[in-house]
CHARMM internal coordinates of N, CA and C (Angstrom, degrees):
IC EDIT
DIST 1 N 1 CA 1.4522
DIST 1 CA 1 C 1.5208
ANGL 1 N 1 CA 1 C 108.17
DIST 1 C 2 N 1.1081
ANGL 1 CA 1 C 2 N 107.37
DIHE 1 N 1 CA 1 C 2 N 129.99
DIST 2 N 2 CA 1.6974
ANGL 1 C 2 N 2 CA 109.95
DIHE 1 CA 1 C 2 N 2 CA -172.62
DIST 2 CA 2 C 1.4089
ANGL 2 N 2 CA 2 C 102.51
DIHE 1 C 2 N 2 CA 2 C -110.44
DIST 2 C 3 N 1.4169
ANGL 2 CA 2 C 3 N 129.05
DIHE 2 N 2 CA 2 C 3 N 146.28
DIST 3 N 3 CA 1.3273
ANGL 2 C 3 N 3 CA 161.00
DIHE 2 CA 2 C 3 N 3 CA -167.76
DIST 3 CA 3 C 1.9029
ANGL 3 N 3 CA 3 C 92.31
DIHE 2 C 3 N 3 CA 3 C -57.11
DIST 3 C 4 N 1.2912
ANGL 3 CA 3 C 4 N 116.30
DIHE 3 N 3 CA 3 C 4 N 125.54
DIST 4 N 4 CA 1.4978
ANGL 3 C 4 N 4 CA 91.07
DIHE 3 CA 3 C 4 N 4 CA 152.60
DIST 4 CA 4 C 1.8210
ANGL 4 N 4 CA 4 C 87.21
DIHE 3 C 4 N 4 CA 4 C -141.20
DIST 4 C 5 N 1.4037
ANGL 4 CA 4 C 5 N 111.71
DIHE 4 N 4 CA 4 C 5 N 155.74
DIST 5 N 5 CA 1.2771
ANGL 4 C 5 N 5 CA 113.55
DIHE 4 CA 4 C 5 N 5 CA -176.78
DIST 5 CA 5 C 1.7808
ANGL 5 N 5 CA 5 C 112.85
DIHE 4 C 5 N 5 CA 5 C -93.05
DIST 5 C 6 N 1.0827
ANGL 5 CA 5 C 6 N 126.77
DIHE 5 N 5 CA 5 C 6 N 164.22
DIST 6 N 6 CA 1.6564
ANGL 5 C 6 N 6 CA 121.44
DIHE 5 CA 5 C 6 N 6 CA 142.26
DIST 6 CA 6 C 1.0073
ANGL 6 N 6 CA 6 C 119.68
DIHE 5 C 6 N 6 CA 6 C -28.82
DIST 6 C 7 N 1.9375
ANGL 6 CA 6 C 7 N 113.28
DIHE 6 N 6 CA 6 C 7 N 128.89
DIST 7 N 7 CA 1.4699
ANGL 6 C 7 N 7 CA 112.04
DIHE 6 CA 6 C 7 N 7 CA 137.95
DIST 7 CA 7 C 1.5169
ANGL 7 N 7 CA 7 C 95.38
DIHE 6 C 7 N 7 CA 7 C -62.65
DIST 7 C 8 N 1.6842
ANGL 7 CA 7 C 8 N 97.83
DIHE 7 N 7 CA 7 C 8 N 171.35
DIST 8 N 8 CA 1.6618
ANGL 7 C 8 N 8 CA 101.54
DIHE 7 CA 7 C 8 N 8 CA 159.32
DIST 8 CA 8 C 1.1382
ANGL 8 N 8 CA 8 C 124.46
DIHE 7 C 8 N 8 CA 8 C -71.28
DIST 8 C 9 N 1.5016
ANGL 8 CA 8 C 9 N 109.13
DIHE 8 N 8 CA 8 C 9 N -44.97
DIST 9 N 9 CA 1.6356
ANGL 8 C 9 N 9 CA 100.53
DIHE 8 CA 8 C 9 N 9 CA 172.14
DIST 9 CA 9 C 1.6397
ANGL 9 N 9 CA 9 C 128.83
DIHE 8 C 9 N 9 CA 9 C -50.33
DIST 9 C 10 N 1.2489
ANGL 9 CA 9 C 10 N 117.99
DIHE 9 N 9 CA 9 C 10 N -24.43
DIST 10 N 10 CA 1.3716
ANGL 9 C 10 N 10 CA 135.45
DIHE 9 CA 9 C 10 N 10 CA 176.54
DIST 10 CA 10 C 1.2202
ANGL 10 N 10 CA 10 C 126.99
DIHE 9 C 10 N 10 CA 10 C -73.04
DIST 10 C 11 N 1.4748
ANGL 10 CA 10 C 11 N 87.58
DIHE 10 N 10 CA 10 C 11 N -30.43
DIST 11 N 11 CA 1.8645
ANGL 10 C 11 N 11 CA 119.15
DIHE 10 CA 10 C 11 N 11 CA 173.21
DIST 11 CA 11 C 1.1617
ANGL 11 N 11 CA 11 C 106.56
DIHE 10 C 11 N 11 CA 11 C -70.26
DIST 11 C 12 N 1.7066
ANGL 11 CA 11 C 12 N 122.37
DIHE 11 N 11 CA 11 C 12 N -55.45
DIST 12 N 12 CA 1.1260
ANGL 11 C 12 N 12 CA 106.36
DIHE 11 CA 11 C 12 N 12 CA -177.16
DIST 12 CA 12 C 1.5265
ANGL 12 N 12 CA 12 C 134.18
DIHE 11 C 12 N 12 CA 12 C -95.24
DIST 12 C 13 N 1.5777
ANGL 12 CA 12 C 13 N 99.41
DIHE 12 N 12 CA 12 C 13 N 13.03
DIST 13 N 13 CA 1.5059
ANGL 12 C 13 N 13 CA 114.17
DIHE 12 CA 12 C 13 N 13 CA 167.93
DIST 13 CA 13 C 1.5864
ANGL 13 N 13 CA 13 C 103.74
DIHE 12 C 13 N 13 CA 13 C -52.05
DIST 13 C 14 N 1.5433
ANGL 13 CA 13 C 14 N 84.22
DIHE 13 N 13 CA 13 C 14 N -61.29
DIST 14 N 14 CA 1.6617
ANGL 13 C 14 N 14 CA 107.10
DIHE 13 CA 13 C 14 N 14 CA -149.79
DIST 14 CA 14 C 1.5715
ANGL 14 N 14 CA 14 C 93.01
DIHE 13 C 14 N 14 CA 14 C -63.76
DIST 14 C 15 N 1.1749
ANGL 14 CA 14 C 15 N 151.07
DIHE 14 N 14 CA 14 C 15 N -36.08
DIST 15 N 15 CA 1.4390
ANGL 14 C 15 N 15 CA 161.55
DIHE 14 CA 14 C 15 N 15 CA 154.58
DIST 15 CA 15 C 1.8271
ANGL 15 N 15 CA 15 C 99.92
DIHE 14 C 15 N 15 CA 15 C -27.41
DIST 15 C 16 N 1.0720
ANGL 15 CA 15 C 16 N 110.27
DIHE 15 N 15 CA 15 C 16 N -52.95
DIST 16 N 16 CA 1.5205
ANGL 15 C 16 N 16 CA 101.71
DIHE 15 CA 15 C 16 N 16 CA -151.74
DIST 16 CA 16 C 1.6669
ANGL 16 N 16 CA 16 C 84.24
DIHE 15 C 16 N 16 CA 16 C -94.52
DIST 16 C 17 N 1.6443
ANGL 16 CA 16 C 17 N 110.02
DIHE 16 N 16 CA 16 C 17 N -34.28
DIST 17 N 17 CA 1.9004
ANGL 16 C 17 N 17 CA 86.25
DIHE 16 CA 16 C 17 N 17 CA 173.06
DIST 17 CA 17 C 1.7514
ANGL 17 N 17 CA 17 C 118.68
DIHE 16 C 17 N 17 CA 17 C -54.03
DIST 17 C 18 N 1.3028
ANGL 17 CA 17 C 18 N 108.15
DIHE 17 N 17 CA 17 C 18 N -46.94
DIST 18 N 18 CA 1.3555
ANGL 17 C 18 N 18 CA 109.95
DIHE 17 CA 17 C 18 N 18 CA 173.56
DIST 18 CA 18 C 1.4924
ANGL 18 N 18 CA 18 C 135.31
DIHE 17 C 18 N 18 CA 18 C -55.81
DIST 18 C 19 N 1.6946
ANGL 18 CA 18 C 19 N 91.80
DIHE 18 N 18 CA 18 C 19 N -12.54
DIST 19 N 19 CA 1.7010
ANGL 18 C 19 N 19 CA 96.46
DIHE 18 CA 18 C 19 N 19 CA -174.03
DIST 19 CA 19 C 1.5233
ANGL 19 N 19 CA 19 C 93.64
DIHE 18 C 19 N 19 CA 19 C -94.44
DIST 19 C 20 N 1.5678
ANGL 19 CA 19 C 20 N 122.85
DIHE 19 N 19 CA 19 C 20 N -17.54
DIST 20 N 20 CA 1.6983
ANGL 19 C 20 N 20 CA 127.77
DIHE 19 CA 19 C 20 N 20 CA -165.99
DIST 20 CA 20 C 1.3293
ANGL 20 N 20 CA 20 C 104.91
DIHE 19 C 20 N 20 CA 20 C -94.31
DIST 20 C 21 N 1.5968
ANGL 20 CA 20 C 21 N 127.93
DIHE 20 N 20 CA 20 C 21 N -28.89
DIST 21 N 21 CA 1.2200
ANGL 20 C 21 N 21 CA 141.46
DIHE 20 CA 20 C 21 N 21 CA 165.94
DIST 21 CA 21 C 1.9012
ANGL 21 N 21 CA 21 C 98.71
DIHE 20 C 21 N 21 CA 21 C -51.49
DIST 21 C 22 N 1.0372
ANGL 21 CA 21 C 22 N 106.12
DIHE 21 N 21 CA 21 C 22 N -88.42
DIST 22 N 22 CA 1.9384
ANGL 21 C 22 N 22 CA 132.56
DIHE 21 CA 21 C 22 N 22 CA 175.03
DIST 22 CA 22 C 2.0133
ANGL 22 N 22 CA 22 C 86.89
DIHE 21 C 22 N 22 CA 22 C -16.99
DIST 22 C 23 N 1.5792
ANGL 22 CA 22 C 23 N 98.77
DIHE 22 N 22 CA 22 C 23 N -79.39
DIST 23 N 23 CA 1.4137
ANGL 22 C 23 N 23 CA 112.16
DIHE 22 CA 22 C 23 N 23 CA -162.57
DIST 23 CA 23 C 1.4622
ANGL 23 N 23 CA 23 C 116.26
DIHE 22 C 23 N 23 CA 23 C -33.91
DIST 23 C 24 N 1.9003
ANGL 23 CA 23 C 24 N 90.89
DIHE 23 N 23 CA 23 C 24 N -85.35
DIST 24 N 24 CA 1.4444
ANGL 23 C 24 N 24 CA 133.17
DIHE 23 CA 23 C 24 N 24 CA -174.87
DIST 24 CA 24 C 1.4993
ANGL 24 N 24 CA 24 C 116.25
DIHE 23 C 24 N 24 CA 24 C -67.81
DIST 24 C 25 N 1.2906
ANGL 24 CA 24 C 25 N 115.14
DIHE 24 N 24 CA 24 C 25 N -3.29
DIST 25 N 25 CA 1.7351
ANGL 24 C 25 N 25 CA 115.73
DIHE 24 CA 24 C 25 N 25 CA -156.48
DIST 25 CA 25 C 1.9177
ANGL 25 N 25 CA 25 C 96.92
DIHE 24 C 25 N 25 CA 25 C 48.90
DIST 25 C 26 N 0.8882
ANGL 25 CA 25 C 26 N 151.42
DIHE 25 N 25 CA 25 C 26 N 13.14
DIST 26 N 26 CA 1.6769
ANGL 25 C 26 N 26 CA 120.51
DIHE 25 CA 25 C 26 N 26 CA 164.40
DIST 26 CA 26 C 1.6058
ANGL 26 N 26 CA 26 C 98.19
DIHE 25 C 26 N 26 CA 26 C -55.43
DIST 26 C 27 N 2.3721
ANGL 26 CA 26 C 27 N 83.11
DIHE 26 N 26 CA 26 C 27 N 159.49
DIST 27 N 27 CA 0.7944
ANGL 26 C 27 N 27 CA 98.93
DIHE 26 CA 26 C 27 N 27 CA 178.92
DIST 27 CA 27 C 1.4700
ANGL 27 N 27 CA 27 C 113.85
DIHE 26 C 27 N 27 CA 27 C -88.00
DIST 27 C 28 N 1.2245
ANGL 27 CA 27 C 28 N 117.10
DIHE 27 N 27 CA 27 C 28 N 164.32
DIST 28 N 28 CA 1.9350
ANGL 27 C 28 N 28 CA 115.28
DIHE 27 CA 27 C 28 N 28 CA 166.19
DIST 28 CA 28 C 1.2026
ANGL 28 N 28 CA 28 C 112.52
DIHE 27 C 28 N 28 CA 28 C -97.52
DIST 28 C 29 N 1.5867
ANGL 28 CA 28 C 29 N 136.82
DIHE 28 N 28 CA 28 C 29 N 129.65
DIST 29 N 29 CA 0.7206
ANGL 28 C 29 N 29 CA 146.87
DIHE 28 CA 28 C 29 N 29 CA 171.19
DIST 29 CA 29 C 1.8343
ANGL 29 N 29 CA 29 C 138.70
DIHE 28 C 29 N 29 CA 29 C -88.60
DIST 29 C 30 N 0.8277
ANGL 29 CA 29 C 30 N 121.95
DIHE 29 N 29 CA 29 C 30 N 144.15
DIST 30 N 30 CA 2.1091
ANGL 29 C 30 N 30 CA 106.49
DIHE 29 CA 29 C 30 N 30 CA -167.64
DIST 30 CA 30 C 1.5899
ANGL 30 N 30 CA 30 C 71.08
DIHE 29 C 30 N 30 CA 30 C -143.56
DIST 30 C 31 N 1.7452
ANGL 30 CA 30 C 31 N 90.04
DIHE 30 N 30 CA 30 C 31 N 161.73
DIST 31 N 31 CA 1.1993
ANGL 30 C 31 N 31 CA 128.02
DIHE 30 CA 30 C 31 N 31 CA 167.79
DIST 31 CA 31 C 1.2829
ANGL 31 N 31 CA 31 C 108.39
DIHE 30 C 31 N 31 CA 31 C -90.56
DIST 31 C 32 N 1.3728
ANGL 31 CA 31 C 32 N 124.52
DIHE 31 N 31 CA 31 C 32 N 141.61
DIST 32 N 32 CA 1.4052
ANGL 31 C 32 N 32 CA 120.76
DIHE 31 CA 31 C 32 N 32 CA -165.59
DIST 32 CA 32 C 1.2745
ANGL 32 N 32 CA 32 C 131.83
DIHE 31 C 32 N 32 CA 32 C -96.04
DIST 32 C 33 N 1.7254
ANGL 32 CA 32 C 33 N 101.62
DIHE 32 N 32 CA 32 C 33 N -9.54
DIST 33 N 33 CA 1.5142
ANGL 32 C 33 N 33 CA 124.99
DIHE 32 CA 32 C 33 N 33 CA 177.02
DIST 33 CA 33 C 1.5082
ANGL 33 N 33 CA 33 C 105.98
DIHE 32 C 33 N 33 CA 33 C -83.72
DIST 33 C 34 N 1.6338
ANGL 33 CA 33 C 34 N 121.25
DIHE 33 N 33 CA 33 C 34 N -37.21
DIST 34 N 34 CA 1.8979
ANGL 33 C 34 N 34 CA 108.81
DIHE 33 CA 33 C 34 N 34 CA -172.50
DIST 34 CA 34 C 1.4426
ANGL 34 N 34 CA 34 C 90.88
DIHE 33 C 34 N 34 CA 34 C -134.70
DIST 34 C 35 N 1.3226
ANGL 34 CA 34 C 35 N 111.71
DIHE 34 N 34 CA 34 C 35 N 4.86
DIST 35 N 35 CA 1.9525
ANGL 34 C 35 N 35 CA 96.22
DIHE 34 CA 34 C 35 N 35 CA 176.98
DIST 35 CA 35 C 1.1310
ANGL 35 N 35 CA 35 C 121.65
DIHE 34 C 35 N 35 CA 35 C 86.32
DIST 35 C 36 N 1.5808
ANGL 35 CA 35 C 36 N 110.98
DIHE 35 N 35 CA 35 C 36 N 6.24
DIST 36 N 36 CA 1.1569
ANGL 35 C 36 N 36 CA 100.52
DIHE 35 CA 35 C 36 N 36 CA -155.16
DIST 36 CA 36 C 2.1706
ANGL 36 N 36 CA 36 C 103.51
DIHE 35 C 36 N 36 CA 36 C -91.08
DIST 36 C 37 N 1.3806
ANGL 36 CA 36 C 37 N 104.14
DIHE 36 N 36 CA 36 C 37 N -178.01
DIST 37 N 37 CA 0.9602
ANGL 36 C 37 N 37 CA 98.82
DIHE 36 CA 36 C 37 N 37 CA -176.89
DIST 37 CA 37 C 1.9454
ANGL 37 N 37 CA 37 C 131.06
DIHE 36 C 37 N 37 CA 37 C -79.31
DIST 37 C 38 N 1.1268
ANGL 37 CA 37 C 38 N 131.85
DIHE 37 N 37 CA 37 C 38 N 121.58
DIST 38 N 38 CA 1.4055
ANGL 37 C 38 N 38 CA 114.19
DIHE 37 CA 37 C 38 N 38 CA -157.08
DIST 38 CA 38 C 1.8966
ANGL 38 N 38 CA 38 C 119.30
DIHE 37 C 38 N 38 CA 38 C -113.48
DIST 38 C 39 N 1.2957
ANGL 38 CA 38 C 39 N 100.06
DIHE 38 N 38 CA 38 C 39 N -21.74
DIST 39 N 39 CA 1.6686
ANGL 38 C 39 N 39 CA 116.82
DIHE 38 CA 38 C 39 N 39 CA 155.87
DIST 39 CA 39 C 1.8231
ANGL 39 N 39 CA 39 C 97.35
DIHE 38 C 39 N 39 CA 39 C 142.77
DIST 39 C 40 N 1.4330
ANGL 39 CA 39 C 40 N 102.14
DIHE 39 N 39 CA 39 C 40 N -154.32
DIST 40 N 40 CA 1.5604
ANGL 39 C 40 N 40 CA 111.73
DIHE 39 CA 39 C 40 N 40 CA -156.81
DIST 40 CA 40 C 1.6165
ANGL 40 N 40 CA 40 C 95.31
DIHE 39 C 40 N 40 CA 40 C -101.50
DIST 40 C 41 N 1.4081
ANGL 40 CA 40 C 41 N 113.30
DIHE 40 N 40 CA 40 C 41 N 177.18
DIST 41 N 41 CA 1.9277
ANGL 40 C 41 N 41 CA 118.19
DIHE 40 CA 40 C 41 N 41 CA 151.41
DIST 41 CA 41 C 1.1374
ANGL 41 N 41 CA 41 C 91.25
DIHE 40 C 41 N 41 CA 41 C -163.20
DIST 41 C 42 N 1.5531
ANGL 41 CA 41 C 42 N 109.14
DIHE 41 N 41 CA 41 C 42 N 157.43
DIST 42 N 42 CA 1.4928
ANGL 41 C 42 N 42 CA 119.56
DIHE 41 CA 41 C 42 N 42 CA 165.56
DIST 42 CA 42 C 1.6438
ANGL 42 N 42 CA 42 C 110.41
DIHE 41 C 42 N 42 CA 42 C -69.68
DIST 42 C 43 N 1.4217
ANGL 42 CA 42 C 43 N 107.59
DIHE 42 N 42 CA 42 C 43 N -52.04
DIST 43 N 43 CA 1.6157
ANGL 42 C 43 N 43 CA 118.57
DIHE 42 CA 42 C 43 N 43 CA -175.68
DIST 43 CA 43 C 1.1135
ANGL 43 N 43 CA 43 C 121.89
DIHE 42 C 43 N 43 CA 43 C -94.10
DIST 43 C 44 N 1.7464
ANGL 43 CA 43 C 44 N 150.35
DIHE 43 N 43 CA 43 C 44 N 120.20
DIST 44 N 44 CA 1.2258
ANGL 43 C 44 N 44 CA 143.30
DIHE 43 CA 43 C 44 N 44 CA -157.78
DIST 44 CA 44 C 1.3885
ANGL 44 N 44 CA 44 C 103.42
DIHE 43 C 44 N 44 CA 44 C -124.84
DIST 44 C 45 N 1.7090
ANGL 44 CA 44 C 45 N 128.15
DIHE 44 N 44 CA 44 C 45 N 120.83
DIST 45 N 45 CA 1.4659
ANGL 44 C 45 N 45 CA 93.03
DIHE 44 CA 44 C 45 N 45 CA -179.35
DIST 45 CA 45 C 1.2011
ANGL 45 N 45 CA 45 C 132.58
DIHE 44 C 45 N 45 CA 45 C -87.11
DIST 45 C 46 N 1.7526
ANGL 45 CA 45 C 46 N 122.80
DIHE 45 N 45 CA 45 C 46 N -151.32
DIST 46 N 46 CA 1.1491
ANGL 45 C 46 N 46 CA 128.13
DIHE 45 CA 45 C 46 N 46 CA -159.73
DIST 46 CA 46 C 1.5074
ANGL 46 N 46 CA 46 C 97.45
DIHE 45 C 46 N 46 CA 46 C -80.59
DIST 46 C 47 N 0.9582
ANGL 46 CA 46 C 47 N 114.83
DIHE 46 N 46 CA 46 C 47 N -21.17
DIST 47 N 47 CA 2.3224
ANGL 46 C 47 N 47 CA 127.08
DIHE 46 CA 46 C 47 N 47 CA -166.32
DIST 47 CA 47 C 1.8554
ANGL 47 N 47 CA 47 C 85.86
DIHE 46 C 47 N 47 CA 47 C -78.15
DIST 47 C 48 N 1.3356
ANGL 47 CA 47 C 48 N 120.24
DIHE 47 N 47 CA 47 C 48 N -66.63
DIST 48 N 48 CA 1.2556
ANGL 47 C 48 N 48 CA 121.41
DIHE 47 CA 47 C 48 N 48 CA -174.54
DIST 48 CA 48 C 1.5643
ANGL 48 N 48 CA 48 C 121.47
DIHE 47 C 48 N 48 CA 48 C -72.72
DIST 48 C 49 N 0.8942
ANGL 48 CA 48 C 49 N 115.07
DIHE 48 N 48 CA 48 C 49 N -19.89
DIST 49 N 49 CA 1.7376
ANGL 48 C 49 N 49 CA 121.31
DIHE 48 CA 48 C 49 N 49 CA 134.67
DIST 49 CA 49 C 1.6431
ANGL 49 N 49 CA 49 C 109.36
DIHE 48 C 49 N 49 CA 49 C -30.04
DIST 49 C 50 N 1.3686
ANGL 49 CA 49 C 50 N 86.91
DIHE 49 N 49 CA 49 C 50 N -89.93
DIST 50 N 50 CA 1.4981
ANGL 49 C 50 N 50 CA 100.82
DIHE 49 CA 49 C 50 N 50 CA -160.89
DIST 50 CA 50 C 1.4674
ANGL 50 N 50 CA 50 C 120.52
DIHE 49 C 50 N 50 CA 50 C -63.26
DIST 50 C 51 N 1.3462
ANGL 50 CA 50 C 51 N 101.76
DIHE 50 N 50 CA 50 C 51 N -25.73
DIST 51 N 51 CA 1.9448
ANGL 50 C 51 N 51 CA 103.07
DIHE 50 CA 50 C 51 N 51 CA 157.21
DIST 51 CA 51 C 1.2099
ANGL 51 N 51 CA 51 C 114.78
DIHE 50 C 51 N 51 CA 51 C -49.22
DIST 51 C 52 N 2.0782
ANGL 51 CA 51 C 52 N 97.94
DIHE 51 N 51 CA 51 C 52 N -62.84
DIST 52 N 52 CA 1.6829
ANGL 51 C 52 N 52 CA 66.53
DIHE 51 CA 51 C 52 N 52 CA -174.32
DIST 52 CA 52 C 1.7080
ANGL 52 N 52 CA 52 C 149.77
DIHE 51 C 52 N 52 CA 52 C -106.88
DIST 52 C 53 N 1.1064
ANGL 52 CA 52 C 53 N 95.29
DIHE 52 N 52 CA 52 C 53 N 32.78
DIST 53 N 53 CA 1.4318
ANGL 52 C 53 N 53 CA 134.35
DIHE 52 CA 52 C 53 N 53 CA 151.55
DIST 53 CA 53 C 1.6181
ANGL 53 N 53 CA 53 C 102.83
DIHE 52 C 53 N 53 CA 53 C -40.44
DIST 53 C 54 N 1.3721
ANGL 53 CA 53 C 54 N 106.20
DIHE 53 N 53 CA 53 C 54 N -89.48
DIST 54 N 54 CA 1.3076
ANGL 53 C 54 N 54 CA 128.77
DIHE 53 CA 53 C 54 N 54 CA 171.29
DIST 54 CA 54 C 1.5787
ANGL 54 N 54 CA 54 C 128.48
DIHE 53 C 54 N 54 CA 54 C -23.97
DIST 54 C 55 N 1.8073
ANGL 54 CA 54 C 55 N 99.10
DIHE 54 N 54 CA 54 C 55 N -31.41
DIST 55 N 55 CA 1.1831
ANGL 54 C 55 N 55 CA 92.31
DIHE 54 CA 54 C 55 N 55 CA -162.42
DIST 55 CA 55 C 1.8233
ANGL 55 N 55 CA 55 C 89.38
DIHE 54 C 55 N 55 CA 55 C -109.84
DIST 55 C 56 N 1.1873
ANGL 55 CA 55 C 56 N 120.86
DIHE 55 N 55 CA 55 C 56 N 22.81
DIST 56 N 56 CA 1.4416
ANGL 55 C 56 N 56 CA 108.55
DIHE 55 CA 55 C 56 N 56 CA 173.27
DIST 56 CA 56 C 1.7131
ANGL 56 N 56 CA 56 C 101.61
DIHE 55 C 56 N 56 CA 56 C -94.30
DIST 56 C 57 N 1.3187
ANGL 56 CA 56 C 57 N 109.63
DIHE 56 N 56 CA 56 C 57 N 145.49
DIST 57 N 57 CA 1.1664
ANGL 56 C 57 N 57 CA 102.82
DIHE 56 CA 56 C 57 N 57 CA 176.55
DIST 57 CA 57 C 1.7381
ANGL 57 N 57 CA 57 C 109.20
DIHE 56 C 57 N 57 CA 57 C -91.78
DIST 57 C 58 N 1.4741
ANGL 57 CA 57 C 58 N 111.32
DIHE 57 N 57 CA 57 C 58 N 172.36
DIST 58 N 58 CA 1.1468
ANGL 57 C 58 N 58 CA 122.72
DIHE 57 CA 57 C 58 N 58 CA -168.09
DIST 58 CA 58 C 1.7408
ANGL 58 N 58 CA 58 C 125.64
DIHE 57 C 58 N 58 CA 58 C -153.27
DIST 58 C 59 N 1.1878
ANGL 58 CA 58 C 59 N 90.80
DIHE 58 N 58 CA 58 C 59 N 85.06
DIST 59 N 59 CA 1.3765
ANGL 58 C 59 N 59 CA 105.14
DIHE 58 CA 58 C 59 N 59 CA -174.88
DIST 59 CA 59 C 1.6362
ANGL 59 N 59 CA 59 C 122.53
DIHE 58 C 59 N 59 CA 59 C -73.62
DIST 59 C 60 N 1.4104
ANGL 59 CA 59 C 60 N 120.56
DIHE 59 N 59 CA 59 C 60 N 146.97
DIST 60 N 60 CA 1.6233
ANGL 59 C 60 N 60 CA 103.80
DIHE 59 CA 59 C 60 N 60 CA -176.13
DIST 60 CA 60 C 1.6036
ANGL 60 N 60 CA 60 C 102.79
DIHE 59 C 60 N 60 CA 60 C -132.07
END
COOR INIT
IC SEED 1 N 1 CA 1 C
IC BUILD
């Protein structure tokens, strides 16, 4: 996996999701194929719940 940095604009998406997350409780959202970042929602459903649940791994 190679390093890639922020555009700024991307930079400052992801800035104001984190400040609306902190603030507002929104949720943050990623794309599920590269992770990448995709924006905020107030309501997340029960499918995207349970994905990402699913997709944490869990070692014992």
């Amino acid at each position: 996996m190679d390093f890639r940095p922020l555009k700024t604009d991307e930079r400052q998406k992801l800035i104001n999701a984190l400040r609306g997350n902190a603030e507002d409780n929104l949720a943050i959202l990623m794309n599920r194929t590269d992770t990448s970042f995709v924006g905020t929602t107030d309501e997340v459903s029960d499918d995207e719940v349970i994905s990402a649940i699913q997709s944490v791994p869990c070692h014992y």
